[in-house]
Backbone as a chain_set.jsonl record, in Angstrom:
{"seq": "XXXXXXXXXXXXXXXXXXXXXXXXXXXXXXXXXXXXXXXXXXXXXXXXXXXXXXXXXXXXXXXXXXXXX", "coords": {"N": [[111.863, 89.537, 115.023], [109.43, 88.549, 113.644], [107.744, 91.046, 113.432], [109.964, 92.721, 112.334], [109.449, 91.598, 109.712], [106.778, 91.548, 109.142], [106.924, 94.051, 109.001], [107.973, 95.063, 106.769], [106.99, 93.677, 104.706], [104.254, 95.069, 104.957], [105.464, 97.474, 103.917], [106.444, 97.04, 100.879], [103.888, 96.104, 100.423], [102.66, 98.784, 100.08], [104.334, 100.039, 98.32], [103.793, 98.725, 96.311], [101.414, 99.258, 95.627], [101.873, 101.718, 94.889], [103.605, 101.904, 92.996], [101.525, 100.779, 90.966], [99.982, 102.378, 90.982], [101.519, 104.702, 89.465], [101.853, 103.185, 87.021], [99.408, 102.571, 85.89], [98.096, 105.701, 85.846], [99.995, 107.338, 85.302], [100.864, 109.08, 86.945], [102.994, 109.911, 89.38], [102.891, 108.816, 92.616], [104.721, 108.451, 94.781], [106.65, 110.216, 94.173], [105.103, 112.412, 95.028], [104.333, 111.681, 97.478], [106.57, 111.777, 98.634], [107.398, 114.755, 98.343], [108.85, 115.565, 95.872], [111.373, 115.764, 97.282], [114.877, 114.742, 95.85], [116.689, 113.352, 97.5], [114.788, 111.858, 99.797], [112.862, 110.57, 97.978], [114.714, 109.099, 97.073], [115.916, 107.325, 99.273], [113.495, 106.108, 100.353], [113.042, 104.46, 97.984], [115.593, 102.777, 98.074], [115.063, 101.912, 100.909], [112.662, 100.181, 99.796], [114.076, 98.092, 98.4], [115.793, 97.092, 100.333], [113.4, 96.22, 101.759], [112.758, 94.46, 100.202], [115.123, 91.98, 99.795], [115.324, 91.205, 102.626], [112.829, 90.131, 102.857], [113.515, 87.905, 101.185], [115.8, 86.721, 102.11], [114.312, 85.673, 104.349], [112.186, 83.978, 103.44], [114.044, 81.957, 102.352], [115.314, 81.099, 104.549], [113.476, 80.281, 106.167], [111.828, 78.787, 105.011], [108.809, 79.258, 104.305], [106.497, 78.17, 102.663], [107.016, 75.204, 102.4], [105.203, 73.583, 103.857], [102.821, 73.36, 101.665], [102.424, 71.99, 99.281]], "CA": [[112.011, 89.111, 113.656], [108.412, 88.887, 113.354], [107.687, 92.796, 113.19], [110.431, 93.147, 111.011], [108.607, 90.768, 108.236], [105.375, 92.17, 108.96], [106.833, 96.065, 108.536], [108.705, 94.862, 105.169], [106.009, 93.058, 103.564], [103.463, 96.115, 104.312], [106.342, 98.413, 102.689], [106.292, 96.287, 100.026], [102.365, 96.175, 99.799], [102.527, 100.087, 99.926], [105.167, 100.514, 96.862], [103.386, 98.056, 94.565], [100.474, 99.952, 95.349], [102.203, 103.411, 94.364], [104.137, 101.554, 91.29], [100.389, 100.815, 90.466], [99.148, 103.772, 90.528], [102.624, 105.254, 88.178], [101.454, 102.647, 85.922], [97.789, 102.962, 85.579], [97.837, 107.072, 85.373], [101.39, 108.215, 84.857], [100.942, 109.916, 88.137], [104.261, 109.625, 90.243], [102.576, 109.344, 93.901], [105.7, 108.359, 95.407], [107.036, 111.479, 94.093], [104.361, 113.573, 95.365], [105.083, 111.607, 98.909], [107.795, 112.674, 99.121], [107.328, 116.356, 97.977], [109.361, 116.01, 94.61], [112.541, 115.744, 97.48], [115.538, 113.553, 95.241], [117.048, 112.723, 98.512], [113.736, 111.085, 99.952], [112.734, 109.282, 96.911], [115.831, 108.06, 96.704], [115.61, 106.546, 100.427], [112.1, 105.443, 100.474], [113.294, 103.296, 96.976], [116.558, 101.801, 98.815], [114.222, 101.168, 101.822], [111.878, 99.099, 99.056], [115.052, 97.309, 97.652], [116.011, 96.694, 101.813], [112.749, 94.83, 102.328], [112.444, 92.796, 99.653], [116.294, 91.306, 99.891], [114.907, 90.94, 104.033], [111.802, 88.877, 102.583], [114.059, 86.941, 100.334], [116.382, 85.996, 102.78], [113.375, 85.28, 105.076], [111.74, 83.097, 102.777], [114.876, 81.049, 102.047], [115.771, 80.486, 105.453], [112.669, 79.972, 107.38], [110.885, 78.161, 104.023], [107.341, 78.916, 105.123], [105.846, 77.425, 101.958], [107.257, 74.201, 102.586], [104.292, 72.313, 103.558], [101.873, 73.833, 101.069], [102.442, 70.69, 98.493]], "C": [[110.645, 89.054, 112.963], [107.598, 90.101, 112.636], [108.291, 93.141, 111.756], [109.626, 92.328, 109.725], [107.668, 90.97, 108.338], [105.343, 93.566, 108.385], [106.644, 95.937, 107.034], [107.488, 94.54, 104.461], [104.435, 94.341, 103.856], [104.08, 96.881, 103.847], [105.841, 98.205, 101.584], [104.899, 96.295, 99.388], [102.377, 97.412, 99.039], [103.281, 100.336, 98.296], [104.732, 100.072, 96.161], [102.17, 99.025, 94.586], [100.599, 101.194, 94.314], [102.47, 103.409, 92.982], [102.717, 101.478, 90.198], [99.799, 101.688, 90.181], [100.061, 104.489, 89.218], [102.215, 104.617, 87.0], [100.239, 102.98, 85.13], [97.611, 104.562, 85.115], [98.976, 107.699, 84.981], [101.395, 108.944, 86.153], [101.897, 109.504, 89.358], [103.445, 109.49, 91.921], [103.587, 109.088, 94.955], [106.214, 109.66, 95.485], [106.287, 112.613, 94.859], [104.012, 113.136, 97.18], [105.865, 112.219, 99.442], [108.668, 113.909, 98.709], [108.236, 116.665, 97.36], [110.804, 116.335, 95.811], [113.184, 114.416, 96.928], [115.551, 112.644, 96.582], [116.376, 111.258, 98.846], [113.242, 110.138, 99.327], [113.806, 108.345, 96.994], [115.671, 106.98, 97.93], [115.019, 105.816, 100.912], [112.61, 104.395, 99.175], [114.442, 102.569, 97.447], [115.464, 101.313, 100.149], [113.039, 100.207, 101.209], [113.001, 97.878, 98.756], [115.581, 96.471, 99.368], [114.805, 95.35, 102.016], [112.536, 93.823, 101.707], [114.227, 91.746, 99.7], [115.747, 90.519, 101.488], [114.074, 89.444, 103.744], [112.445, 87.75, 101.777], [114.884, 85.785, 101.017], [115.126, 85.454, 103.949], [112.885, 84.073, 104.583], [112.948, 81.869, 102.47], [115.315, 80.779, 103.06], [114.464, 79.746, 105.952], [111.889, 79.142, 106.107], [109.491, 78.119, 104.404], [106.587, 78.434, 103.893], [106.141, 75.981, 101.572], [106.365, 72.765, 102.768], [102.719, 72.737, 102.664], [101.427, 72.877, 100.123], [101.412, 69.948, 99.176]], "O": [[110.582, 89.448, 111.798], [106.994, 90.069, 111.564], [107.803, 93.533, 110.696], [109.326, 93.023, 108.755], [107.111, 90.51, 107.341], [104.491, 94.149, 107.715], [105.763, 96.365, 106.289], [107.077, 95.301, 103.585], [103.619, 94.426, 102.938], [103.397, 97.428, 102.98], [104.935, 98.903, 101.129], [104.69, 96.442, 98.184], [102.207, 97.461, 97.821], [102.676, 100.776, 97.318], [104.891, 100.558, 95.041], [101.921, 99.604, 93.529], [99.88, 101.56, 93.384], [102.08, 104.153, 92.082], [102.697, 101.906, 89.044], [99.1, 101.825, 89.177], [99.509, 104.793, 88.161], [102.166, 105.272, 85.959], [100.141, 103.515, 84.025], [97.012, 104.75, 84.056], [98.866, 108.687, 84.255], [102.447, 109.581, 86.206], [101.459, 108.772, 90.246], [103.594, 110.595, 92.443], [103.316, 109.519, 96.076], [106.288, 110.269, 96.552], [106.874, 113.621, 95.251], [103.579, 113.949, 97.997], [105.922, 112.979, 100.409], [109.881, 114.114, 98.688], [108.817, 117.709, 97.657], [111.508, 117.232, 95.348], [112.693, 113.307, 97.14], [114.855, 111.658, 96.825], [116.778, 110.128, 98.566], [113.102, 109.007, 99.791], [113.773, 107.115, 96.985], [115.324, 105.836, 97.638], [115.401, 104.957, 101.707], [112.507, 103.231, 99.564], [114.279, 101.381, 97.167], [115.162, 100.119, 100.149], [112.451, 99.476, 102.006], [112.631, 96.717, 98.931], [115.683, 95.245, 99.391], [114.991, 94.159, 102.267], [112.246, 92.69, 102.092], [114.029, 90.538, 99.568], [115.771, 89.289, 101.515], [114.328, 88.289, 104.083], [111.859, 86.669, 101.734], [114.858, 84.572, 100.808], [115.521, 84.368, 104.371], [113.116, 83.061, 105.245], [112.477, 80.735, 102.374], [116.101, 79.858, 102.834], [114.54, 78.527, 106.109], [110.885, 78.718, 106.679], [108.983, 77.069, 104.799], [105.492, 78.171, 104.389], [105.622, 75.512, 100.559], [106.487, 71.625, 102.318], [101.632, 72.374, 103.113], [100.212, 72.752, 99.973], [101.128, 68.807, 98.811]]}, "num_chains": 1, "name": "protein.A"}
């Protein structure tokens, strides 16, 4: 369970990165990941939408900011 919330949340790093970059230049690099295939895009963006629901439910079960107060 570990792993898995370590993979997800570098996914997660990785796509804001990419969204960052779409933003900043207009330059799709997701797209150009995954060599302008729909399919792929499409997969790699359900596998973004996968980890953050993962981290959500992670975070609401296991509450790790609980003793941060």
């Amino acid at each position: 369970m570990k792993y898995t919330t370590l993979i997800f949340c570098s996914l997660l790093i990785v796509f804001g990165i990419f969204a960052s970059v779409y933003a900043l230049t207009g330059f799709d690099l997701l797209w150009a990941v995954t060599a302008g295939n729909r399919i792929a895009y499409r997969a790699v963006l359900s596998l973004s939408g996968a980890a953050a629901l993962w981290l959500l439910f992670w975070l609401i079960a296991f509450r790790p900011t609980k003793f941060l107060s």
